[in-house]
C-alpha positions in Angstrom: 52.5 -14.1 250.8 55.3 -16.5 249.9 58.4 -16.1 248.8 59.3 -17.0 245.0 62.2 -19.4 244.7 64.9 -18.8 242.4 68.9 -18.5 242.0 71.4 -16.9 238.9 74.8 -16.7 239.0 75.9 -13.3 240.7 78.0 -10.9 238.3 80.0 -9.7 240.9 83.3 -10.8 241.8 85.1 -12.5 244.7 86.4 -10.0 247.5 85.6 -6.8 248.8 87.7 -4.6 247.1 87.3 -5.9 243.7 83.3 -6.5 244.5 83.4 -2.2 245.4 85.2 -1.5 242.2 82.9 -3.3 239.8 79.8 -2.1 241.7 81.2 1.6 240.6 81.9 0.9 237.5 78.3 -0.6 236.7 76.1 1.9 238.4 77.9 5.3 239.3 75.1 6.5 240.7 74.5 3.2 243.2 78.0 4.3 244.6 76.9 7.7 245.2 73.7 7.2 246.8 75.9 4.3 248.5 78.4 6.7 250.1 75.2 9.1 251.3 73.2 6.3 252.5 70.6 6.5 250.2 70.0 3.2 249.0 67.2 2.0 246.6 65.8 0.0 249.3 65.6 3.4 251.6 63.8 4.9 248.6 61.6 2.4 248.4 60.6 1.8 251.9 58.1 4.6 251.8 57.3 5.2 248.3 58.3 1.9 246.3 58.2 2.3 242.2 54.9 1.4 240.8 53.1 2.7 243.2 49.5 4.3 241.7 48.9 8.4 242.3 46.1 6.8 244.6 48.5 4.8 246.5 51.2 7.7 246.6 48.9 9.9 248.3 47.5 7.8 250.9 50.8 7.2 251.9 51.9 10.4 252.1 48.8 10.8 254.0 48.9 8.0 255.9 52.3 9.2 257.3 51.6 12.7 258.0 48.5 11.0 259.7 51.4 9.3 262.3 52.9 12.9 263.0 49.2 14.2 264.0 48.4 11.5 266.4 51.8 11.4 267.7 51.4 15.0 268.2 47.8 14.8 270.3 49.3 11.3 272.3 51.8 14.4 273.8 49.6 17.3 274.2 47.0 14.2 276.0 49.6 13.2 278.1 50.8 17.1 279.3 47.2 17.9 279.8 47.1 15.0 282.3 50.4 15.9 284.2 49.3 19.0 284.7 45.9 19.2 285.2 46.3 15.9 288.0 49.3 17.8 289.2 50.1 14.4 289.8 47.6 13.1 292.3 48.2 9.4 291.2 51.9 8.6 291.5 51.9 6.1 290.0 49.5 6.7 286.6 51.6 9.8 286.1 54.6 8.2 286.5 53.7 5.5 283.6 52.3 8.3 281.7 55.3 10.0 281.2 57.5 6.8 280.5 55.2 5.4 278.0 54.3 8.5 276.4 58.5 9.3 275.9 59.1 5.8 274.9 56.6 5.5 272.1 57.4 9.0 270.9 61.0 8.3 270.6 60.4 5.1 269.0 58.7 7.6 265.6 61.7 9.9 266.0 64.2 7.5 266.2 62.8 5.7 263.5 62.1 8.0 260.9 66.1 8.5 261.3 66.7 5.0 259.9 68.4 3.8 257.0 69.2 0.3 256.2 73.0 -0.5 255.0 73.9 0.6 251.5 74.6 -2.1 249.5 78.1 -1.6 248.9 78.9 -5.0 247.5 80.0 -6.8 250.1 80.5 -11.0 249.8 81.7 -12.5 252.7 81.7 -16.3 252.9 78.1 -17.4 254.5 77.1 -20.1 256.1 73.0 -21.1 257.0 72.3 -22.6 259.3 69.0 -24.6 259.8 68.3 -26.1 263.7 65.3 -28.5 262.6 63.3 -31.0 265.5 59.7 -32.7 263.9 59.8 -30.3 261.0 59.4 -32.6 258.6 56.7 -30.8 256.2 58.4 -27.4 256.5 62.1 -28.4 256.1 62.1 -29.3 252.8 60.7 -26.2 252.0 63.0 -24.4 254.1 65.9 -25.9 252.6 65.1 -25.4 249.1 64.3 -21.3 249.6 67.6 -21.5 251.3 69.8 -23.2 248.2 68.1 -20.7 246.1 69.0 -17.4 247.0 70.7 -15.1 245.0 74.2 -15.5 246.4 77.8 -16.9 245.0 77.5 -20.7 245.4 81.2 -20.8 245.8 80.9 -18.3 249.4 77.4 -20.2 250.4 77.0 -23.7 252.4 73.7 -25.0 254.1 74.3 -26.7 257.1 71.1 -28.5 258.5 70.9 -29.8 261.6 68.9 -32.4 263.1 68.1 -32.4 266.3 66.9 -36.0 267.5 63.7 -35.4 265.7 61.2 -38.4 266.2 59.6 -38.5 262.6 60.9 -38.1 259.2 62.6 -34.7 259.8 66.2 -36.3 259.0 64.7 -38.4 255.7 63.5 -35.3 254.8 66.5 -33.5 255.1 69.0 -36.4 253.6 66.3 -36.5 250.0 66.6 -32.4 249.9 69.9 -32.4 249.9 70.5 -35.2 247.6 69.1 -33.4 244.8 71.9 -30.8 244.8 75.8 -31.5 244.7 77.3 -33.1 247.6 79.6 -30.0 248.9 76.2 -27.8 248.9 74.0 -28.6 251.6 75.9 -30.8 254.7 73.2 -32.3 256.8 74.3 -32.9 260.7 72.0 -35.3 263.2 72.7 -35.3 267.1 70.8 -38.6 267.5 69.2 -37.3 270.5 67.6 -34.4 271.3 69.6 -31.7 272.6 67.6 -28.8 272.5 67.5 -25.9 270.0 71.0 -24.6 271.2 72.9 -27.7 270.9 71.7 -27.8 267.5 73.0 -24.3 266.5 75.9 -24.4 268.5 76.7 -27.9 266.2 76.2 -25.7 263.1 78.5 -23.2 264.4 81.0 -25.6 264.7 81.0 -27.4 261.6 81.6 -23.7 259.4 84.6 -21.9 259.1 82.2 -19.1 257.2 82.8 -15.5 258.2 79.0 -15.0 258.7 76.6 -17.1 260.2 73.1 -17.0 258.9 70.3 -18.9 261.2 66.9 -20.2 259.5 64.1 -21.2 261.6 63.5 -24.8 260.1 59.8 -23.3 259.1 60.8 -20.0 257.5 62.1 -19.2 253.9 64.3 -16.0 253.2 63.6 -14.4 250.4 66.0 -15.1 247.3 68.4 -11.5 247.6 67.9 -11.2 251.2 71.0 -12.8 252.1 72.7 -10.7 249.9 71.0 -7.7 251.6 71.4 -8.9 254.7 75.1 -9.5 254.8 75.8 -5.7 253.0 75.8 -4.5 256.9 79.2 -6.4 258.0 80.7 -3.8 255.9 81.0 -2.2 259.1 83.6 -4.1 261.5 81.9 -2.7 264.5 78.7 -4.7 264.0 78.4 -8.0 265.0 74.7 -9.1 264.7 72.2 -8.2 262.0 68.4 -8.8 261.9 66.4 -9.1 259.1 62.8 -8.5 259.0 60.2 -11.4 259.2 56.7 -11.6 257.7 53.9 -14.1 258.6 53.5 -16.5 255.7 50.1 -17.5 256.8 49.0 -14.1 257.9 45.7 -14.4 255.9 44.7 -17.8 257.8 42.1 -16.0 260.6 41.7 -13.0 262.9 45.0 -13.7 265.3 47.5 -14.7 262.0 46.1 -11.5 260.7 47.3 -9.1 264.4 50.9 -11.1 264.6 52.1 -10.0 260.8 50.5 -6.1 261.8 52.7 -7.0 265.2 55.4 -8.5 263.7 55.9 -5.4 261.0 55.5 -2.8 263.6 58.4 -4.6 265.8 60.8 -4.8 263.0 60.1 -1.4 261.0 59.6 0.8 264.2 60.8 -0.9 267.1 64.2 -2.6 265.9 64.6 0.4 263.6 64.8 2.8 266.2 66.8 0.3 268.0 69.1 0.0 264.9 69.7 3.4 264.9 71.7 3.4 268.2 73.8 -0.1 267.3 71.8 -1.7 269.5 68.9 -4.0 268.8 68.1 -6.4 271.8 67.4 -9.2 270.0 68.1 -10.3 266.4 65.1 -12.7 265.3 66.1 -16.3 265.1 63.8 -16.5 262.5 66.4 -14.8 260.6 69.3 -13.1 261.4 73.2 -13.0 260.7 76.0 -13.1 262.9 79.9 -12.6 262.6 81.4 -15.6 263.7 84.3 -14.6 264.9 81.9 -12.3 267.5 79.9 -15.7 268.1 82.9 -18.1 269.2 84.2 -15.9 271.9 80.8 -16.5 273.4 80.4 -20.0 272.1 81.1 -21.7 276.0 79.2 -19.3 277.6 76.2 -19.3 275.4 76.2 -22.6 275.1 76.2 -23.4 278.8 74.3 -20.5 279.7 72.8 -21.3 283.2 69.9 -18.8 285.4 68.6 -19.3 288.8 70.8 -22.7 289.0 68.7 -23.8 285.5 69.7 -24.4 282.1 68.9 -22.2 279.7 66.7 -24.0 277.1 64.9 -21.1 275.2 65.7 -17.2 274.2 68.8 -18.5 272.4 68.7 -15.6 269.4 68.0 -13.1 272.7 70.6 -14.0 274.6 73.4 -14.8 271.5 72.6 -10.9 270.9 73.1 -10.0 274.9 76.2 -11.4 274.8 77.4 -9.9 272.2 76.2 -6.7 272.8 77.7 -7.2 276.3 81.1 -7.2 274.3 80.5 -4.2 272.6 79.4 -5.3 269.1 77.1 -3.1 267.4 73.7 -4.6 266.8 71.5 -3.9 264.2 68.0 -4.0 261.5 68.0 -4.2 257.9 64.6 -3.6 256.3 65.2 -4.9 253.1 66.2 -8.6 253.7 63.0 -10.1 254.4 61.9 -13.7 255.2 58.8 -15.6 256.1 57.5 -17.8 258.6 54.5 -19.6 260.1 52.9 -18.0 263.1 50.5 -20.1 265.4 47.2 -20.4 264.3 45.7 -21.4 267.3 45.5 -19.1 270.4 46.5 -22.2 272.8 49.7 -22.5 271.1 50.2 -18.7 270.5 49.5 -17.8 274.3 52.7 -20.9 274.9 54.8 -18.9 272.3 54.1 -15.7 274.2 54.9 -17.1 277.7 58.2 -18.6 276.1 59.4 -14.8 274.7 58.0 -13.4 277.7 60.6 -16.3 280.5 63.0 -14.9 277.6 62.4 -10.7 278.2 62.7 -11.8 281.9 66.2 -13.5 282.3 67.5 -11.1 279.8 65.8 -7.6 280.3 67.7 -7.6 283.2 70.7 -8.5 282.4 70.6 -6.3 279.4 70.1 -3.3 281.5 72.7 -4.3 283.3 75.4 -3.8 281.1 74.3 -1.0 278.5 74.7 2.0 280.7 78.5 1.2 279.9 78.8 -0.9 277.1 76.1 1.3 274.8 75.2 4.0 276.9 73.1 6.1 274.4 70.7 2.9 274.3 70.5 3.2 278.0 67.5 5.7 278.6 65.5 3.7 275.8 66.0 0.2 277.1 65.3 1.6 281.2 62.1 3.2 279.7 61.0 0.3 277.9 61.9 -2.0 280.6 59.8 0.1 283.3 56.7 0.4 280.7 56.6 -3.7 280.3 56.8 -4.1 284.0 54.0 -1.4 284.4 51.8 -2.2 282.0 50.1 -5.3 283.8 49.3 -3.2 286.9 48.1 -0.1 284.8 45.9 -2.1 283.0 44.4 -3.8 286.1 44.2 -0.6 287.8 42.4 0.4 285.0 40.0 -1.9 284.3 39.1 -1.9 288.6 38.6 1.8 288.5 34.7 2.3 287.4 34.5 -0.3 290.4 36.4 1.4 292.9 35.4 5.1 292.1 32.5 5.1 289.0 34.5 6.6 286.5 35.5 5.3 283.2 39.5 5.4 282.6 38.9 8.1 279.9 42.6 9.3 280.0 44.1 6.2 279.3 41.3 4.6 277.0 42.5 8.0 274.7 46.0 7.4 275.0 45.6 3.6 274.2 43.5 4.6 271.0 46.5 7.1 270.0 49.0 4.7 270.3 46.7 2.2 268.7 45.7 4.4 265.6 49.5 5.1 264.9 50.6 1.8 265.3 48.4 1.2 262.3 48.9 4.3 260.3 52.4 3.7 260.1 51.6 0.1 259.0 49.7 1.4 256.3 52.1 4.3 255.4 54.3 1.6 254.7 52.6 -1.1 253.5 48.9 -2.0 251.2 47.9 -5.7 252.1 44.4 -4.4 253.7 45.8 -5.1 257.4 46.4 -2.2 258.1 43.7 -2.0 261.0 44.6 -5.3 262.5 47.9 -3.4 264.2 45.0 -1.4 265.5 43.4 -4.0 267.1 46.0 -6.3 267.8 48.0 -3.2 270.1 44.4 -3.9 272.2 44.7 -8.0 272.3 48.6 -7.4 273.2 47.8 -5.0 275.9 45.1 -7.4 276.8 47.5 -10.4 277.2 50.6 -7.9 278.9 49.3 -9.7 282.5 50.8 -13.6 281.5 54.5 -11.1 282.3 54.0 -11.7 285.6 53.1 -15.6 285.0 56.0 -15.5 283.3 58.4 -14.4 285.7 56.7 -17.1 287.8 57.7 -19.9 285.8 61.0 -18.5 284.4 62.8 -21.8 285.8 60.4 -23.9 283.7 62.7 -24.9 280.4 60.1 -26.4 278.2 58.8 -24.8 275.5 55.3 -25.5 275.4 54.4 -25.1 271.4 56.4 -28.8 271.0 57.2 -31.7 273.1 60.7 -31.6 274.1 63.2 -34.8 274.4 65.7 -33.2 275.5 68.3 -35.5 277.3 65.8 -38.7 276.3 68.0 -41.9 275.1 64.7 -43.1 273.4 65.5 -40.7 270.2 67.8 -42.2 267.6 71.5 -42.2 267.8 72.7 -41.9 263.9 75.1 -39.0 263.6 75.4 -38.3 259.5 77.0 -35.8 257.5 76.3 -35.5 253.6 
């Protein structure tokens, strides 16, 4: 599941106006669908050409499959309000929240369309924080350099961030292999952390977009092209792209965080998309307007909670801001990247506690501000807000109740199987790699693991990020400041 390198020479020429017009004049019908929002990559999300019969059907199946299950997950939950006439508060309190939430996450999705491609070309800019990456960021680089995009509107910018092996070698032999004004390589000498290291690529671009690479992920070759098609709008300010697990095959737990990862892009952020505002666009890959990012430059860069510096949640909290400001937020499906997900549960539960201190400083925050600044996001973001604070104690509760009264937690072991089964249906609906049932079984191992929340919020103060060592501040790491 990697992405193939290449790069031609686009046809298209420089601007937006003139970029519109030839787009017309080659495919007439592109501009129509364009101007309906029916794009080829909307028509393919479902029902991509080539498909078999065999594979059209199960498809159509599987989908219609999602509308069943979603359809007994609310005549389940009714039954239960009713018939407990609410005897536990607090289980028919969660029921109704997380039943609404999860249902309106289908609705709102099947709404969805990514941005027609209308031609669009501004001048981009990647940039690539990299600390001890030496084996990936070659790699990175290269898929980087090759996308399909004008040269002439496209620069690299690679950033080093005090790394203690070869990262920076690495990064100075990539880039010599391409001409000089290409790829510019920046090292901070020390380690500055993750931020410092974007917030230097910021500054060294005068690029209208801003496109950040994780140092171990590749974008596929069109998908900046896709993914810049949605600053068409001059509303939006952040855009993310979708992000697939490169070594998804390697074991059981590579194999639930791409069924995760798919779900939270195609369902979640696309049902986020749909009302301008998706909470976080994936540092993985995602594209900012940088005008929207320098008025929040300072603050972002500086951003302080609980007297602390803020050291991870960067791409979460860049989005906040922004959407704080009343930029429009968005998902398009159809620029895709890869990336490496921990194999290991040790490092995976450290990733999960990091995103978790992250959902804790800026949950709140973000529901804070979107009752004004996006207010038809509000209801969405309270319920999913309540359900991950809930979910910890529900589960305990649960798990304690054939203890405390002898009776198996029938009505929520249904509902978690409903929610399970079209989690994974609407994996398959959309997708044939045979991990289908994997977004079954991984919505049971997230459940499972909802409890380190509330370690989370414990050590929200605690900066490091536990899946590397961290130098930051440390006058050991190398000093060389460079620019090729």
């Amino acid at each position: 599941m990697t992405a193939q390198l290449g790069h031609r020479e686009p046809t298209l020429q420089d601007g937006r106006a003139r970029a519109d017009l030839r787009t017309a004049e080659l495919d007439p019908a592109r501009d129509t669908r364009a101007r309906r929002g029916l794009t080829r990559a909307e028509q393919a999300r479902l029902l991509p050409p080539g498909l078999s019969v065999h594979e059209r059907w199960t498809r159509v199946g599987a989908a219609a499959m999602v509308v069943l299950v979603c359809a007994l997950l609310l005549v389940v939950a009714f039954t239960y309000l009713v018939t407990e006439r609410w005897g536990n508060t607090l289980m028919g309190f969660y029921t109704l929240v997380v039943t609404t939430y999860v249902l309106s996450r289908f609705v709102l999705a099947a709404g969805y369309r990514p941005p027609p491609d209308l031609g669009h070309e501004p001048t981009v800019a990647i940039v690539v924080p990299a600390f001890n990456e030496s084996k990936a960021v070659r790699r990175t680089i290269e898929a980087c350099i090759g996308v399909d995009y004008d040269p002439e509107r496209l620069q690299l910018i690679v950033v080093n961030d005090g790394s203690t092996d070869d990262t920076w070698q690495q990064m100075v032999q990539a880039a010599a292999a391409y001409p000089q004004d290409r790829i510019r390589c920046l090292d901070l000498g020390a380690n500055q952390g993750k931020r410092a290291a974007m917030a230097a690529g910021i500054r060294a671009t005068d690029a209208e977009i801003l496109v950040f690479v994780d140092s171990d992920s590749m974008p596929a070759p069109e998908a900046i092209r896709q993914l810049v098609q949605g600053f068409a709008d001059p509303l939006v300010g952040a855009i993310s792209g979708v992000t697939h697990v490169r070594n998804a095959t390697k074991n059981t737990l590579t194999r639930m965080q791409m069924a995760r990862y798919f779900v939270s892009f195609h369902l979640l952020k696309a049902a986020e998309s749909v009302v301008g505002a998706v909470a976080c666009c994936s540092g993985c890959f995602a594209a900012y307007r940088t005008s929207a990012v320098r008025e929040v430059l300072p603050e972002w860069e500086r951003q302080r909670f609980l007297g602390v510096e803020c050291t991870y949640g960067d791409d979460r909290a860049l989005t906040n801001m922004l959407l704080r400001r009343r930029w429009l937020t968005i998902f398009d499906s159809s620029a895709e990247a890869w990336t490496d997900a921990p194999e290991g549960y040790r490092q995976f539960f450290r990733q999960q506690l990091r995103w978790k201190k992250s959902w804790g400083r800026e949950g709140p925050i973000l529901l804070g501000h979107i009752w004004r600044t996006r207010f038809r996001a509000f209801p969405f973001v309270l319920m999913g807000t309540i359900s991950a604070i809930l979910s910890p104690i529900v589960l305990l509760l649960n798990l304690a109740q054939p203890a405390i009264s002898g009776q198996l937690p029938l009505v929520y072991l249904l509902g978690l199987f409903l929610v399970s089964m079209a989690y994974a249906l609407f994996y398959r609906a959309l997708r044939d790699d045979g991990l289908w049932s994997y977004a079954c079984l991984g919505t049971y191992f997230y459940i499972a693991c909802s409890p380190q929340l509330w370690w989370a919020l414990i050590r929200i103060r605690d900066g490091s990020w536990g899946t590397r060592p961290s130098l930051v501040g440390s006058t050991s790491a190398r000093t060389r400041d460079g620019a090729e």
